[in-house]
Each structure stands twice: as C-alpha cells, then as structure tokens.
FISE-24553 format. One line per 2 residues: number of its first residue (from 1); their letters; for each residue x, y, z of C-alpha. Coordinates in nm, 4 decimals. Layout:
NUM) A) X,Y,Z  ...
This chain:
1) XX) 17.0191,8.4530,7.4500  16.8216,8.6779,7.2881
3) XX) 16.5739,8.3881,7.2149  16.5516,8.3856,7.6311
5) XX) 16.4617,8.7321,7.6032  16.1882,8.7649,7.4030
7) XX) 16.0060,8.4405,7.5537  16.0239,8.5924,7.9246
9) XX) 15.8873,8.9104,7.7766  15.6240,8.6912,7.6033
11) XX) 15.5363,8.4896,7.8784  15.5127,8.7763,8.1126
13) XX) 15.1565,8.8639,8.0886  15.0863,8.5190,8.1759
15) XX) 15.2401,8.5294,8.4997  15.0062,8.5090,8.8158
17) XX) 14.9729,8.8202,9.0585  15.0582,9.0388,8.7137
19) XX) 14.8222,9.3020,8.7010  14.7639,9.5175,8.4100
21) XX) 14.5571,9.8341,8.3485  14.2891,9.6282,8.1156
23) XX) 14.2249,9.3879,8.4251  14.1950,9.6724,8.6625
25) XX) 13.9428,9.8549,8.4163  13.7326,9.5783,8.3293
27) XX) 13.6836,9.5308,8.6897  13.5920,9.8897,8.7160
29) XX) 13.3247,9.8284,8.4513  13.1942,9.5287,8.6625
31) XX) 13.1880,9.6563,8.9554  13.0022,9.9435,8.8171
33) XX) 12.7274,9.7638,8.5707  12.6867,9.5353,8.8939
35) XX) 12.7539,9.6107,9.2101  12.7256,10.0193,9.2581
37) XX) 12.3334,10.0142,9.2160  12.3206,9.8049,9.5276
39) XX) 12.5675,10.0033,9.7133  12.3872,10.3350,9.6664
41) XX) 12.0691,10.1798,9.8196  12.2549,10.0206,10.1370
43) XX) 12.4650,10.3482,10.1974  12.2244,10.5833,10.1222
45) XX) 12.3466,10.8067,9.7867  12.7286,10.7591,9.8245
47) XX) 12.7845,10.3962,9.7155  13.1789,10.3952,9.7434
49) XX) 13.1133,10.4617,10.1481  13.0849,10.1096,10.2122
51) XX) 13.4408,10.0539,10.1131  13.5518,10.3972,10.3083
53) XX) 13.3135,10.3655,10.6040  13.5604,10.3570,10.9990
55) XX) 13.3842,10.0419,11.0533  13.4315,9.8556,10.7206
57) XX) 13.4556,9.4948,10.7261  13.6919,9.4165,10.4718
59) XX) 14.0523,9.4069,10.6350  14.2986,9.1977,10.4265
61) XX) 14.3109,9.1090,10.0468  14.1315,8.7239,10.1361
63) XX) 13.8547,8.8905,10.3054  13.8199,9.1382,9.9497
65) XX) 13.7990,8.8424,9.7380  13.5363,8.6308,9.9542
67) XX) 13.3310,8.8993,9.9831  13.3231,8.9893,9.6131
69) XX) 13.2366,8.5844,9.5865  12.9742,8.6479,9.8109
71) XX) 12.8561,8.9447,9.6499  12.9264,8.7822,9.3106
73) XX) 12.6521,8.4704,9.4054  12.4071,8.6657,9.6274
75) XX) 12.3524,8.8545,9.2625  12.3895,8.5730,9.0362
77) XX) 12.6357,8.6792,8.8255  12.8220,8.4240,8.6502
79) XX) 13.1715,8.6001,8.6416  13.4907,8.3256,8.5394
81) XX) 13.7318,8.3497,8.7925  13.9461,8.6570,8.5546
83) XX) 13.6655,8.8251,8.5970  13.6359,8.7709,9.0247
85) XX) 14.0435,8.8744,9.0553  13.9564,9.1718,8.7907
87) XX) 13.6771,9.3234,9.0599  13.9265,9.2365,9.3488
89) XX) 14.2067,9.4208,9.1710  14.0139,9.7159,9.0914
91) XX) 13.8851,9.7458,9.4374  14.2240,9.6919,9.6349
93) XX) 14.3699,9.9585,9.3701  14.0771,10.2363,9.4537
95) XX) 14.0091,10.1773,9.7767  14.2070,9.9078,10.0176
97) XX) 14.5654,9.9251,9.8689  14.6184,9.5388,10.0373
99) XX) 14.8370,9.4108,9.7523  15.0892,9.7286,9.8760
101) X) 15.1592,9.5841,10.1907
C-alpha cells in the first residue's frame, strides 16, 4: 500500500493538465524576453492591453494556444511544445482565467 502511495505521488508531476508554479514562471520569462517588446509597439506603451483590451480576440483556452503558435512562428522562435503550454499557462493564469471555467 504504501508502495501505491509514494508512486502516485511520484508520478504526479507527470500527469497532463498539472500545472506547477515553475511552468507558469518560465512562461512568464518567455513571454517577457519575447513577446512584450512587440506588444508595447502594437498597443502603444502598455503591452499587457492587448490581452485586456473590450475587443480582444482571444475567447477560449484553444484560441490562447493557436495564437501563441502563431505568435510563436511569426517570430521564429523555436519553443518545444513545454515551452508553448508554459506561455499558454502563464497567460490564462494573468490574464484570461479559461482553465477556471
């Protein structure tokens, strides 16, 4: 039993849709080393706007992750796919709060 135990508590960060604070702040260092700098210049100073804007785009969790795909190629980065859900998480955490629906 206590065998059980310890491998579900081992296996736990492997789970999908588990989301831990390193994830969530390694997407916040992505997001800022590549994505803020463009941001600023298509909002005009206050880069977070374009997530807080009346008329954003971005309306469900699937639209957040193909847009940061989008985003992701149209700069060239070559993020692994940890690296694409770490962004998403971090985003849906500051801003869109999709995965607490």
């Amino acid at each position: 039993m206590r065998k059980s135990i310890a491998l579900f508590f081992l296996c736990l960060p492997c789970l999908p849709g588990t989301v831990h604070a390193a994830d969530i702040q390694l997407g916040k260092e992505l997001h800022q080393e590549n994505c803020t700098d463009c941001h600023i210049s298509m909002m005009g100073g206050d880069g977070s706007r374009i997530y807080t804007r009346e008329d954003r785009r971005i309306d469900s969790r699937t639209g957040l992750e193909n847009q940061v795909r989008r985003c992701k190629t149209s700069l060239g980065t070559d993020w692994p796919e940890n690296q694409i859900n770490a962004v998403v998480e971090f985003l849906d955490q500051r801003y869109y709060h999709f995965s607490r629906e």
